[in-house]
C-alpha positions in Angstrom: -15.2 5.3 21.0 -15.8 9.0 19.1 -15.9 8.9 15.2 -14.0 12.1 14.1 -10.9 13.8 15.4 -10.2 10.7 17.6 -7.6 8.4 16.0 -8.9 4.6 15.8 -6.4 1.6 17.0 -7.5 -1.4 14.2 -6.9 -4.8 14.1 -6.7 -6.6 11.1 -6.1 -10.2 10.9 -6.2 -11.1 7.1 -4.6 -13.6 4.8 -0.7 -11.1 4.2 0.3 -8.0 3.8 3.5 -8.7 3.2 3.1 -10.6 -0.4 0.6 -10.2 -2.6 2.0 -13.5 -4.5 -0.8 -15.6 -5.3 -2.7 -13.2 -3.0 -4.8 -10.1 -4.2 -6.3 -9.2 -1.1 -2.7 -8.4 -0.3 -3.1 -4.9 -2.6 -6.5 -4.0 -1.3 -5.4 -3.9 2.2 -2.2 -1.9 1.7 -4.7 0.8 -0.1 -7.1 0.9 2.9 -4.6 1.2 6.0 -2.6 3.3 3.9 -5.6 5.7 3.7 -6.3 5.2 7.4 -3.0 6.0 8.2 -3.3 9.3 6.2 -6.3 10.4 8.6 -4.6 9.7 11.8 -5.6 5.7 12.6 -3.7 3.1 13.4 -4.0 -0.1 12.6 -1.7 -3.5 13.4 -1.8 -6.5 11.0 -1.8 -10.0 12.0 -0.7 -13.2 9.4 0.3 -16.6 9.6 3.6 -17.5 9.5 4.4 -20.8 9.2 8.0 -22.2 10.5 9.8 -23.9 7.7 7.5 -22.9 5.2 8.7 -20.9 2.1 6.8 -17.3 1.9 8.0 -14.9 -0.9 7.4 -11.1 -0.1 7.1 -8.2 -2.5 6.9 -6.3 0.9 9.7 -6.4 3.6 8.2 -4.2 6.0 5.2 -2.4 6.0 5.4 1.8 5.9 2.0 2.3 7.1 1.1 -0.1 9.9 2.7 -2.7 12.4 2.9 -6.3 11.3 2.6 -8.8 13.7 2.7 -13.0 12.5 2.1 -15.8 13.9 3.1 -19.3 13.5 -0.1 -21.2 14.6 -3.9 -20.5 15.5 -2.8 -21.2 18.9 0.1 -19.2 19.1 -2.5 -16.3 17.9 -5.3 -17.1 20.6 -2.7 -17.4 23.0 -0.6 -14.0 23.0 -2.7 -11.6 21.1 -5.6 -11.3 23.3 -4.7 -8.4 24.4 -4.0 -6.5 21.3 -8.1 -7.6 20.4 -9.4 -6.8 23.6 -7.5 -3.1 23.3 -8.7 -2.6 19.7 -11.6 -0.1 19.0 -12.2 -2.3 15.5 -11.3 -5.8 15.1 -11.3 -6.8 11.0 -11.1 -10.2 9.9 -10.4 -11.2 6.2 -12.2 -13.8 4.4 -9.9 -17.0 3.6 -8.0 -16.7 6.9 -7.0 -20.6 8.1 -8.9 -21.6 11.2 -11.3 -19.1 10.0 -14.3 -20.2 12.5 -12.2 -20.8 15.7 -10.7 -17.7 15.0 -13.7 -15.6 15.0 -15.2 -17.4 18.0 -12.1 -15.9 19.5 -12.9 -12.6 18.9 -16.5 -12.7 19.9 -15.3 -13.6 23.1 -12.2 -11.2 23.7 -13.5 -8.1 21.5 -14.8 -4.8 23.3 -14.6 -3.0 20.3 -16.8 -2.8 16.9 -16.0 -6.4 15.1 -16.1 -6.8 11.5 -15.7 -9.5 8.9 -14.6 -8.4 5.2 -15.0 -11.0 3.0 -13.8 -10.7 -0.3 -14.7 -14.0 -1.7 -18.7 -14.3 -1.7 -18.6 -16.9 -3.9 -16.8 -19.6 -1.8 -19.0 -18.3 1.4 -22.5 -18.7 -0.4 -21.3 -22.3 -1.7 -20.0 -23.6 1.6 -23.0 -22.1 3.4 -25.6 -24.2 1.0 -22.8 -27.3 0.6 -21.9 -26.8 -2.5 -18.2 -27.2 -1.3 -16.5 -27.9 1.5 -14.3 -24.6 2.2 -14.5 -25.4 6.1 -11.0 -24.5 7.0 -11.3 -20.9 5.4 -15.1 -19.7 5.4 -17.8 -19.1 8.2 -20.3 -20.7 9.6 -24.0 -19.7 9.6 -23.7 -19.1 13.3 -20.5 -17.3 13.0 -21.6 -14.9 10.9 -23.9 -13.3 13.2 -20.9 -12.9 15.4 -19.8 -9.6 13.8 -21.0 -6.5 13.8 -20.4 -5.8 10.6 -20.5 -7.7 6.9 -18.7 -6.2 4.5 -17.9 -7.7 0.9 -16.2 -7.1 -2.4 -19.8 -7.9 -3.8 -22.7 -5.8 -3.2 -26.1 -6.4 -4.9 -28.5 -8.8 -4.9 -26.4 -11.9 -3.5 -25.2 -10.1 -1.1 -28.9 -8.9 0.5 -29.9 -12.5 0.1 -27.5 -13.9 2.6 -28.6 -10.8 5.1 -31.2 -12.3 4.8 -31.3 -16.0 5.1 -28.8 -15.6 7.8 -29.5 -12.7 9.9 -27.2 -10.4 9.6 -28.1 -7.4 10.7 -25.5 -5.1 9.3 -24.4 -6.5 5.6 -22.4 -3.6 3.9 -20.3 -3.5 -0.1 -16.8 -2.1 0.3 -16.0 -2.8 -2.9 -12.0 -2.8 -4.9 -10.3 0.1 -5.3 -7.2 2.0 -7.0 -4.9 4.6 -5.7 -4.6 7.4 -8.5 -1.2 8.1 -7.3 -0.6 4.4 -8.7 -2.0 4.3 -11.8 -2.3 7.0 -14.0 -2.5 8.3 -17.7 0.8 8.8 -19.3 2.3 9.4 -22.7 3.8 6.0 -23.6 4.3 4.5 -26.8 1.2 2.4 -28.1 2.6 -1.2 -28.5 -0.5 -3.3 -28.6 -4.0 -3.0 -30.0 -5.4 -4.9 -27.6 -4.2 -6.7 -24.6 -5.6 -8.9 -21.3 -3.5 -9.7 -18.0 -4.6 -12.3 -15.8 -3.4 -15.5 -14.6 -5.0 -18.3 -16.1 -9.1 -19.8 -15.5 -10.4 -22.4 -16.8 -13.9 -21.0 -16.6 -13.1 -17.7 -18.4 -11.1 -19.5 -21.3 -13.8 -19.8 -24.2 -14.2 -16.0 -23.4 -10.6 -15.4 -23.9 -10.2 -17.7 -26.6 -13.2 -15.5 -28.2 -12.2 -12.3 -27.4 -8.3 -12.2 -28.2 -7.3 -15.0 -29.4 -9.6 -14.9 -32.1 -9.2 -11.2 -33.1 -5.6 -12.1 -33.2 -6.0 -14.6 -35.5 -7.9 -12.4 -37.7 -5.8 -9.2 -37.8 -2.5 -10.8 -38.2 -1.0 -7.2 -39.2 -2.0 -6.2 -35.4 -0.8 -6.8 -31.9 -2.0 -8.1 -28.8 -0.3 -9.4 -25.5 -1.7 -11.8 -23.0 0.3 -11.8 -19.6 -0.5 -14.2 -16.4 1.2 -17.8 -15.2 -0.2 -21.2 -16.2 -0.8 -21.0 -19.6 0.3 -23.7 -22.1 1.1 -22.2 -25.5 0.2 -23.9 -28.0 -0.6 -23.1 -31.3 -0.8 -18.9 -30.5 -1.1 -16.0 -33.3 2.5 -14.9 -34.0 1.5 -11.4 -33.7 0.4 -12.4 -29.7 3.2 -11.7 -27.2 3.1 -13.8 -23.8 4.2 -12.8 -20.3 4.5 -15.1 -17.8 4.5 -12.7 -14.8 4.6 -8.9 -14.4 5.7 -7.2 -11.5 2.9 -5.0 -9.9 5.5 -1.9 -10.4 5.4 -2.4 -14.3 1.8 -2.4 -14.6 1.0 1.2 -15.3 3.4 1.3 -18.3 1.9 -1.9 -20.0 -1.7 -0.6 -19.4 -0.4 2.7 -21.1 0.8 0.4 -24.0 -2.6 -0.9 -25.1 -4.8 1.0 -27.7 -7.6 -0.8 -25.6 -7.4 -3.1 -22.2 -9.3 -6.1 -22.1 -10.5 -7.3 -18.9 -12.8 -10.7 -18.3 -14.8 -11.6 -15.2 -14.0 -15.0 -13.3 -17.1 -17.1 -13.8 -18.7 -16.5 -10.3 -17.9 -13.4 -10.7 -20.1 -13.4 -13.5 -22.7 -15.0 -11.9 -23.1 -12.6 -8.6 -22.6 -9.4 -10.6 -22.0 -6.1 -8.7 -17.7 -6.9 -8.4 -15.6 -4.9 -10.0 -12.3 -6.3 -10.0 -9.3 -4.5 -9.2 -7.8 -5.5 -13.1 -10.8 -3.0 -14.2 -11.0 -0.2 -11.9 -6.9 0.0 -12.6 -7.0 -0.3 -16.3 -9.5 2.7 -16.0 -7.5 4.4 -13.9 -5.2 4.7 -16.5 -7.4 6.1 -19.2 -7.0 3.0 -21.5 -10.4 2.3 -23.5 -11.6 -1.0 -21.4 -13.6 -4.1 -23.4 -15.3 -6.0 -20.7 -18.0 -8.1 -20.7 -21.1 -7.5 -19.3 -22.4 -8.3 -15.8 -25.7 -7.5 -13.7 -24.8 -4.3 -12.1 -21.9 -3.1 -14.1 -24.2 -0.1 -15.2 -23.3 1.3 -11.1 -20.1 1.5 -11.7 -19.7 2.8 -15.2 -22.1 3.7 -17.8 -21.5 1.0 -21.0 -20.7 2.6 -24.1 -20.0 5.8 -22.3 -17.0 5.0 -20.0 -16.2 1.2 -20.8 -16.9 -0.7 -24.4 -19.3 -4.1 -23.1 -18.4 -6.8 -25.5 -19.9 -9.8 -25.8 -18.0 -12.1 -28.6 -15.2 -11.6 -31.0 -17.1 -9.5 -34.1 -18.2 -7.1 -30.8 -14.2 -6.4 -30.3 -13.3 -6.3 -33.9 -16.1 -3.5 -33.9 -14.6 -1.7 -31.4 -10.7 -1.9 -32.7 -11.2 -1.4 -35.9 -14.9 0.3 -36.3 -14.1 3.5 -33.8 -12.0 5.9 -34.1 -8.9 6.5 -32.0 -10.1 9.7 -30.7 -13.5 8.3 -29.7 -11.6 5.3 -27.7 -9.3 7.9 -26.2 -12.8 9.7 -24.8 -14.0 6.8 -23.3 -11.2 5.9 -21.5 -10.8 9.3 -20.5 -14.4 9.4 -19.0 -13.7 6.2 -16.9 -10.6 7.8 -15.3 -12.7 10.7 -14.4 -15.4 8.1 -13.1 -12.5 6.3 -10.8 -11.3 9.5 -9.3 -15.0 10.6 -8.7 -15.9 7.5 -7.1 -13.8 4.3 -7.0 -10.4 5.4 -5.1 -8.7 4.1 -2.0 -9.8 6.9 -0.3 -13.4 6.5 -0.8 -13.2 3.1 0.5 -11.9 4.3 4.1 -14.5 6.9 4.0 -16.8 4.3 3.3 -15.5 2.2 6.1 -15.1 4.9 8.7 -18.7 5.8 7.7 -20.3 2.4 8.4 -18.2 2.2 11.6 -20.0 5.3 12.7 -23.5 4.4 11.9 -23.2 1.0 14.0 -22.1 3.3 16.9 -24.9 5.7 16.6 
């Protein structure tokens, strides 16, 4: 296998490609085989698909690889050896049922460079030290060492930790990305002061109640919108409009809506540091001002105060609505556009990737 020129067969075998319903890891794999497509590589896509079981896609056929399903883990072990065994890099997605039979699988039929990407640290670190029982969908200790490559969503601390404890040799961030030619600055009409999209967490919900409902309440002559499913309204600010659900392909025009974008880590999130979320790298990507609050290593990926507002409570928001001025906000998201197309597109994650893959061959 030659790094370069050569064009790459991949094998992915994640959770879907073909919906992103319910499934965000849907979005950051259409970015990165879309990119590998661009320099030459081809990749095939494997997913479970149950018989008789309802899937909804927001994708009917994919432009920029081959997808492949299949109905059971058997099924999979049984007539897609070959595809594995052909493969100069086998990827496996975190969350994939059958997740440690699967990935014995590979370490036996692979001849290529074998990587697991898992974009939910969290879950692995808590099954690992039985915190909860994810056995279905997360690795063992001994099936870790399996791969010859670890890459995560989270980088940092947490993540050179479990290098370490469970010796893995190659532990890697590949962290979310945007593609600019998906969200961009434009020119709309400002309809909201503030507003958050997200579905809905218990464990984030003192934070939102805190940081929009309460300016809400407060500035009754202003507007904010909160969109993501299961919510109960209750007794909401009038001047708060609620979405359900927006389409992925409305997205950029309700970013560019917002005098500000506010965007709220999940609470393990919070607790690992060093993950960006997609939400915040695409609300910057659209030059809107971003209020986040602040996690260990957010500094990496944009300078506070600078790029992003860091807000920790309701008076910390009002101050940034109401105490800067609109050209000032407009700066700051401008700077964290420029900081996404410097640093956090699509296309710097398949660099990225293609760059690890050629250091393990070295």
């Amino acid at each position: 296998m030659k790094f370069g020129t050569t064009p790459l067969d991949f094998v992915i075998i994640g959770r879907s490609i073909l919906s992103s319903i319910e499934n965000p890891t849907a979005e950051l794999y259409r970015g990165l085989i879309n990119e590998l497509a661009q320099r030459g590589h081809r990749t095939t896509f494997l997913e479970l698909h149950e018989p008789g079981k309802k899937y909804v896609r927001d994708m009917l056929k994919s432009p920029y690889c081959e997808v492949w399903t299949y109905s059971n883990t058997d099924q999979l072990l049984e007539e897609y050896s070959y595809a594995i065994q052909s493969a100069d890099v086998i990827l496996m997605g975190s969350m994939v049922q059958d997740t440690n039979r699967i990935a014995e699988w590979i370490a036996e039929e692979a001849r290529g460079i074998t990587v697991y990407y898992d974009t939910n640290l969290s879950a692995t670190i808590d099954h690992l030290q039985c915190r909860q029982d994810h056995a279905a969908f997360c690795l063992s200790a001994d099936n870790l060492r399996h791969f010859n490559l670890f890459l995560s969503t989270t980088g940092g601390p947490f993540l050179e930790n479990l290098a370490t404890t469970y010796g893995i040799d190659q532990a890697r961030p590949l962290y979310e990305s945007v593609d600019p030619y998906s969200f961009y600055r434009t020119d709309s009409e400002k309809n909201y002061d503030l507003g958050f999209i997200g579905n809905f967490k218990l464990d984030r919900q003192e934070l939102l109640n805190s940081m929009l409902l309460g300016p809400a309440q407060r500035t009754p002559n202003r507007k904010f919108s909160l969109t993501g499913s299961g919510y109960l309204e209750s007794d909401w600010p009038k001047n708060l409009t609620y979405l359900e659900y927006l389409p992925e392909t409305n997205l950029v025009d309700f970013y560019n809506r917002q005098h500000c974008s506010l965007v709220l880590s999940r609470a393990d999130r919070r607790r690992m540091g060093y993950t960006p979320t997609r939400r915040l790298l695409a609300a910057a990507a659209c030059g809107v001002p971003v209020l986040t609050d602040r996690w260990d290593g957010i500094d990496e990926f944009f300078e506070p105060h600078r790029e992003v507002f860091c807000v920790n409570d309701e008076q910390d928001v009002l101050a940034v609505l109401y105490g800067k001025e609109e050209g000032h906000r407009r700066k700051i998201g401008g700077e964290a556009r420029k900081r996404i197309l410097e640093q956090h597109t699509t296309s710097h994650r398949a660099e990225q990737l293609l760059t690890y893959l050629a250091e393990i061959t070295d």
